[in-house]
C-alpha positions as CSV (number, residue, x, y, z in Angstrom):
1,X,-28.4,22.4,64.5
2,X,-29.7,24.8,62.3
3,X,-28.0,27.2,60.7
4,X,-30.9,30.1,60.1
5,X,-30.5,30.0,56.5
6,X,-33.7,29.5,53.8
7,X,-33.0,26.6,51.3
8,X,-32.9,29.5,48.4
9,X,-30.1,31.2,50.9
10,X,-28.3,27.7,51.6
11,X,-28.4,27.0,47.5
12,X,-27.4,30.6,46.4
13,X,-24.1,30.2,49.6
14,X,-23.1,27.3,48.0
15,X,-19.2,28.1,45.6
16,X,-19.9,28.4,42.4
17,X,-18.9,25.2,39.8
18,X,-15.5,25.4,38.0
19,X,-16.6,26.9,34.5
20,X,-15.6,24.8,32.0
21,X,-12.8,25.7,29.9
22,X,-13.6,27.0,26.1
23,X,-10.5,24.4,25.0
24,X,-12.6,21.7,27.1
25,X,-15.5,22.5,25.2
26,X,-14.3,22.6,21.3
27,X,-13.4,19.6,19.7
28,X,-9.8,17.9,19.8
29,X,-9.7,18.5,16.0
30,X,-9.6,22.0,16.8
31,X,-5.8,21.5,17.6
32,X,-4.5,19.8,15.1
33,X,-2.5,21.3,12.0
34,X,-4.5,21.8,8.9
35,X,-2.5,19.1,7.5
36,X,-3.9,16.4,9.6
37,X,-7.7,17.7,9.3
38,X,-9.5,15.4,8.1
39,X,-13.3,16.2,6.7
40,X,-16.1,13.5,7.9
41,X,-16.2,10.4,5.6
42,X,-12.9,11.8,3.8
43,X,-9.7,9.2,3.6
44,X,-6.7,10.1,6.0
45,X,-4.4,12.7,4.4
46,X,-1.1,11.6,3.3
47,X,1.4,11.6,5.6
48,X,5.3,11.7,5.0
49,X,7.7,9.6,7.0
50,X,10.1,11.6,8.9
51,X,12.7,8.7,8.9
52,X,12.0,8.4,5.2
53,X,12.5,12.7,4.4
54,X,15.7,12.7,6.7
55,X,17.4,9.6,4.9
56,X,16.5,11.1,1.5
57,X,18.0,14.2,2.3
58,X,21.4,12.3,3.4
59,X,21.3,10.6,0.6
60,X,21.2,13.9,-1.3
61,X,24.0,15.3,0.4
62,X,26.1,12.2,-0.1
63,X,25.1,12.5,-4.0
64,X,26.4,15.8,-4.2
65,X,29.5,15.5,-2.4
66,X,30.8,12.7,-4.5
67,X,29.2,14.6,-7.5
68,X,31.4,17.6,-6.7
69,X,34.5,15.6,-5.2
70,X,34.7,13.3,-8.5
71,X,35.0,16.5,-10.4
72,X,37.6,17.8,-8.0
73,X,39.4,14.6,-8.8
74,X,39.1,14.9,-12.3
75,X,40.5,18.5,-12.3
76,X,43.7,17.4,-10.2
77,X,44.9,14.8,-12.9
78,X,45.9,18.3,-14.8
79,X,47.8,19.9,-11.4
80,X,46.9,22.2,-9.1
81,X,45.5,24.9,-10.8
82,X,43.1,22.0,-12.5
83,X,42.0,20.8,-9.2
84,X,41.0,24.6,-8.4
85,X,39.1,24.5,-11.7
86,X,37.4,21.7,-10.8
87,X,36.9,22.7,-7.3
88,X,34.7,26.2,-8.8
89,X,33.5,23.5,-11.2
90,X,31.7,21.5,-8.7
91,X,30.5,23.8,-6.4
92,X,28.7,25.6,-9.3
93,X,27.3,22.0,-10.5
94,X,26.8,20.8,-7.0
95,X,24.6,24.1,-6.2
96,X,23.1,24.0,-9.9
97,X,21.8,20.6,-9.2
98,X,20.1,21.2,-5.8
99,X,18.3,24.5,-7.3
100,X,17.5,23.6,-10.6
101,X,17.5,19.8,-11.1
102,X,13.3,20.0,-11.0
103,X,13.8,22.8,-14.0
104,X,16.2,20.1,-15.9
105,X,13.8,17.4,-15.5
106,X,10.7,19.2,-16.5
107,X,13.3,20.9,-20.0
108,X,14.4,17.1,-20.6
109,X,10.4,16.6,-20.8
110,X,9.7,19.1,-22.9
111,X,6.7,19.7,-20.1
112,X,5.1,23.3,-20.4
113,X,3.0,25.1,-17.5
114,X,-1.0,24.6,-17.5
115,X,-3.1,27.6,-16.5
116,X,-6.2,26.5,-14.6
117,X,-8.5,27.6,-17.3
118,X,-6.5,25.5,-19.9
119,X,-7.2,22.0,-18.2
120,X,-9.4,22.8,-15.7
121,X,-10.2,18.8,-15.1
122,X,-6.6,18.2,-14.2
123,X,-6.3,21.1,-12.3
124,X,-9.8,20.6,-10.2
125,X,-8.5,17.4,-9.3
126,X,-4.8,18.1,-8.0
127,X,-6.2,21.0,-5.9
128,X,-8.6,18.7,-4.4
129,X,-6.6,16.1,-3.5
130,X,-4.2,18.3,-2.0
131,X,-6.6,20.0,0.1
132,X,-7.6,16.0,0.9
133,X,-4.0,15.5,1.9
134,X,-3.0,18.8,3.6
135,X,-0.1,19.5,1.1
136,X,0.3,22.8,-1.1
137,X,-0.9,23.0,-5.0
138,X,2.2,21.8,-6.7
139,X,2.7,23.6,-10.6
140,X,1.3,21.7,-13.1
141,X,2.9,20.9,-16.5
142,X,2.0,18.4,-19.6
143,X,4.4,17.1,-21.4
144,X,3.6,16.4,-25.5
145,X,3.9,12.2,-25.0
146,X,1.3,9.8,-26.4
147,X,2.4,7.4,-23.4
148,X,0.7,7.6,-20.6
149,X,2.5,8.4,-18.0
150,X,3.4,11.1,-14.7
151,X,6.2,12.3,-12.7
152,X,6.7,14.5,-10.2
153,X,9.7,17.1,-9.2
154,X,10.9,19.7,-7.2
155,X,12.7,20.4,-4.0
156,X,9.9,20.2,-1.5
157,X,6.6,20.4,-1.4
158,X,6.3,23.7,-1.6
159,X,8.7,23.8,-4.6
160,X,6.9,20.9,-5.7
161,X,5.7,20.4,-9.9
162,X,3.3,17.3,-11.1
163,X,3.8,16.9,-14.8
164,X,1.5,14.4,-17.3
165,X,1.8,13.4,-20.8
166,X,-0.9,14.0,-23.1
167,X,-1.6,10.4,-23.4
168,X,-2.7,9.8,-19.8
169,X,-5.0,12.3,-20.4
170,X,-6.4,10.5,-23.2
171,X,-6.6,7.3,-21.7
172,X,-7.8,7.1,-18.5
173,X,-11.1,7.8,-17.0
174,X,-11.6,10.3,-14.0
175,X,-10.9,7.7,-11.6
176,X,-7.8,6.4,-13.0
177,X,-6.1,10.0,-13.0
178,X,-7.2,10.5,-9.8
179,X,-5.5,7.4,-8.8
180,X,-2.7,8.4,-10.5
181,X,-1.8,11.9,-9.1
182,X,-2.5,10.7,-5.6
183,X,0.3,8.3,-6.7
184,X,2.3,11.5,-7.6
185,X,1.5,13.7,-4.3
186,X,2.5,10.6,-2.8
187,X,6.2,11.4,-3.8
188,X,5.9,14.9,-2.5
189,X,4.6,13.6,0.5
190,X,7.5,11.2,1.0
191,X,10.0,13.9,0.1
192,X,11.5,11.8,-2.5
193,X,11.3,14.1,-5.7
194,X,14.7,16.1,-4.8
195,X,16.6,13.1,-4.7
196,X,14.9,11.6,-7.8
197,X,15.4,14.7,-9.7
198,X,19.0,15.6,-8.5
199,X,19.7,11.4,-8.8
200,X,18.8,11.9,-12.6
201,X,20.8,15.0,-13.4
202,X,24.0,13.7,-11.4
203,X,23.8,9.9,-14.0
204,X,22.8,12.4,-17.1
205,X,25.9,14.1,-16.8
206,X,28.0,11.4,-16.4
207,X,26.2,9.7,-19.4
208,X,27.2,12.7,-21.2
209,X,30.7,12.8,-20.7
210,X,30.7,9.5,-21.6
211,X,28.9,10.3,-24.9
212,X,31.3,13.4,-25.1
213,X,34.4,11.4,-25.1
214,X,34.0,9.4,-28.2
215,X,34.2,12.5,-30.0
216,X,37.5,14.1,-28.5
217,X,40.8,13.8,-29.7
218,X,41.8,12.6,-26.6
219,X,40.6,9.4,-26.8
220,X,40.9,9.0,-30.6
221,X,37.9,10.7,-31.8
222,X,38.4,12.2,-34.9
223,X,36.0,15.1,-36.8
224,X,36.4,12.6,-39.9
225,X,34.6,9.5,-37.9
226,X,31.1,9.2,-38.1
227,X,31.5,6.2,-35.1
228,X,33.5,6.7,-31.6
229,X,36.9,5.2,-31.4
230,X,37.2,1.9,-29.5
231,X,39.0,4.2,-26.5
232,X,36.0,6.0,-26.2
233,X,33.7,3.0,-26.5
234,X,35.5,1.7,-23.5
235,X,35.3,4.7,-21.8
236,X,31.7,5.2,-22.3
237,X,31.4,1.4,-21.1
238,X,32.9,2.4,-17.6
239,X,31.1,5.5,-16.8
240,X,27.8,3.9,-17.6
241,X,27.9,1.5,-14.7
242,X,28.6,4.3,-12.4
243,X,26.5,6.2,-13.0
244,X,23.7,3.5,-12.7
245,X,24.8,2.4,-9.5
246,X,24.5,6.3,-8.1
247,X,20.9,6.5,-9.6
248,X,20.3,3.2,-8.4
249,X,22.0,3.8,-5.0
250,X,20.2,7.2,-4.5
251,X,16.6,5.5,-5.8
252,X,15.1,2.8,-3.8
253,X,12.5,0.7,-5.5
254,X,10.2,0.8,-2.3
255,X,9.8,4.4,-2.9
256,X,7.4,3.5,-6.0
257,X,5.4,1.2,-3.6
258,X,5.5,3.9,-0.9
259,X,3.5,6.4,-3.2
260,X,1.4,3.5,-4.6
261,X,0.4,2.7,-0.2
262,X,0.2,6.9,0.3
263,X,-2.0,7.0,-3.1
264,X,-4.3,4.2,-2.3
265,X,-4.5,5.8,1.3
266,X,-5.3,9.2,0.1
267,X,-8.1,7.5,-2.0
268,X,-9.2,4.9,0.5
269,X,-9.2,2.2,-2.6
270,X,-6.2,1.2,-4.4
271,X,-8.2,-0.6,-7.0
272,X,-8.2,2.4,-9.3
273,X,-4.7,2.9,-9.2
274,X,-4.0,-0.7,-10.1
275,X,-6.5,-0.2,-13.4
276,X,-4.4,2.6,-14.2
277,X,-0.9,1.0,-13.8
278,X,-2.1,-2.1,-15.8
279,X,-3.2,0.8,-18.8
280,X,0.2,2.2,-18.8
281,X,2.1,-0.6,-18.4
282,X,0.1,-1.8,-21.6
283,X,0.7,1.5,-23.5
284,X,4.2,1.7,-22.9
285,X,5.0,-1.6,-24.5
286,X,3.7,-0.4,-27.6
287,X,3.9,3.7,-27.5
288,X,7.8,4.4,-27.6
289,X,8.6,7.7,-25.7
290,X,11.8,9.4,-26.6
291,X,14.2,9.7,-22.6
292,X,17.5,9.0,-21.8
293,X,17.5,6.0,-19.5
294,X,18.7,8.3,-17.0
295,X,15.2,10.0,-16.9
296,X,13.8,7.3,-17.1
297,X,13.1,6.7,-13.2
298,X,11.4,9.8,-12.2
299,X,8.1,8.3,-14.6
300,X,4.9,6.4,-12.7
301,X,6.1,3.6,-15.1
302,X,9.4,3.0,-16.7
303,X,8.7,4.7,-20.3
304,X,11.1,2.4,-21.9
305,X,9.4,-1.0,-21.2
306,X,9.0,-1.2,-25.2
307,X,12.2,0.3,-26.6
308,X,15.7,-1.8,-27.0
309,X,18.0,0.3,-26.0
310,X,21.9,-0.7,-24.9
311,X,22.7,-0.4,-21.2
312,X,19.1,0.6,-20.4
313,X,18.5,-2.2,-17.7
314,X,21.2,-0.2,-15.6
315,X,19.0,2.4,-15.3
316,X,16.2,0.7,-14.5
317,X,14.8,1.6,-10.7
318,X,10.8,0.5,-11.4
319,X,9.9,-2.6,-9.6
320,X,8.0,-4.9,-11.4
321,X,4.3,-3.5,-12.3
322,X,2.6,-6.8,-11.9
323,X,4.2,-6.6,-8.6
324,X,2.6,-2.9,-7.3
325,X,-0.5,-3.9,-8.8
326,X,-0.8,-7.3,-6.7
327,X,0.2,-5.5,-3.5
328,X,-2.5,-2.8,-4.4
329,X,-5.4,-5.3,-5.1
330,X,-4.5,-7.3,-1.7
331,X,-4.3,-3.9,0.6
């Protein structure tokens, strides 16, 4: 049976296809967030761990709660009007801590700011491996040390500050100081730089009062002694411990191979980054850099590696070197 149709009149009868949609058409990458982007032949950006950022900032809260409780309890020994004190106490040092523990651990540095124009090297390199790892340009800072080394602060990443002594400049190639602020955005990354910063400001103070005790009347200081009394000896030998088991409670020694894994990543070698550890390491045997132990673990590599200094090991939250450059050469 026919239907009295031409073939041009059959053809132009027939429904039209289903266009195809414009989201069909464009690439998946289209969709993602800039930070997962990823340019052709470029290494995967750094990504942080939610698991990782939400146990951090527990651990943060827990910090300063027992930060502004022990003052609280320190305040009630003198009544109630004390425990108010200390009540107003903490809640200013508890608040001071969160907002401006990245500002006492660049001071305690002596880091200043670096315009673009005044290290344009260092800054050409941050900004592209941040644009590399889909994370904001963090401010830069240099601190005046002949040891090489780096840290990072801040609250997030977008309150986020990369700091490096003038002796990693001077030491290592382009490579290497690559390798090593990858290492760094690594920590912003992994959200770790809050509880780093506010771990060390929480164990300085504590260190201080125990410094501040051998000179008080109270516990037989005297403005005639040129030493601390035994009291105050003993007191500074209690405090010490505690406040190395916070720092080393709040700081996890996987967090340094974390940003080692996230720097290699960012990179796509973690050879370099091993070079540059094994440099440091090296450097800060031999090149003293004046911190208080309680600084000490916000640095790439523990600064006081060559310096004798009493109750120091408490402090220490580095794993071994040898150890993170092993696990970089095997990955």
């Amino acid at each position: 049976m026919t239907t009295g149709l031409s073939p041009r009149q059959r053809t132009s009868a027939r429904p039209p296809a289903h266009p195809r949609s414009r989201h069909q058409s464009m690439p998946v990458t289209a969709f993602r967030p800039p930070a997962a982007r990823t340019a052709p032949g470029r290494p995967p950006a750094v990504r942080s761990s939610r698991a990782r950022a939400a146990w951090n900032t527990v651990k943060t809260a827990v910090l300063l709660a027992a930060l502004g409780g022990l003052l609280v309890l320190v305040g009630s020994l003198f009544g109630e009007l004390g425990a108010l004190a200390g009540l107003l106490t903490g809640l200013a040092v508890v608040g001071g801590s969160y907002w401006c523990s990245d500002r006492l651990a660049l001071r305690a540095a002596g880091a200043v700011p670096v315009q673009p124009w005044e290290l344009p090297e260092y800054s050409r390199i941050v900004r592209e491996l941040c644009r590399d790892a889909g994370l904001p340009m963090p401010r830069l800072y240099i601190t005046p040390d002949a040891q090489p080394n780096a840290f990072a602060t801040g609250r997030n990443p977008r309150h986020a500050a990369v700091a490096v002594t003038r002796g990693l400049l001077a030491s290592l190639d382009r490579r290497e100081l690559r390798a090593v602020l990858a290492h760094e955005l690594g920590h912003v990354a992994n959200r770790d730089i809050l509880i780093t910063s506010v771990a060390a400001a929480v164990a300085t103070g504590i260190t201080f009062l125990a410094n501040l005790a051998g000179w008080l009347p109270l516990f037989g200081g005297s403005d005639d002694d040129d030493e601390p009394s035994p009291v105050a000896l003993l007191v500074a030998a209690m405090l010490a411990p505690i406040a190395a088991t916070l720092l080393q409670l709040a700081l996890s020694r996987s967090r340094e191979f974390d940003a080692d894994r996230a720097g290699a990543a960012l990179l796509g070698d973690g050879r370099a980054l091993a070079s540059a550890l094994a440099k440091i390491e090296a450097a800060a045997r031999h090149t003293p850099m004046h911190v208080e132990p309680a600084q000490a673990g916000k640095y790439l590599v523990n600064p006081l590696s060559g310096r004798t200094i009493a109750l120091a090991n408490l402090f220490s939250t580095h794993p071994p070197t040898q150890e993170r450059i092993a696990r970089l050469l095997r990955a």
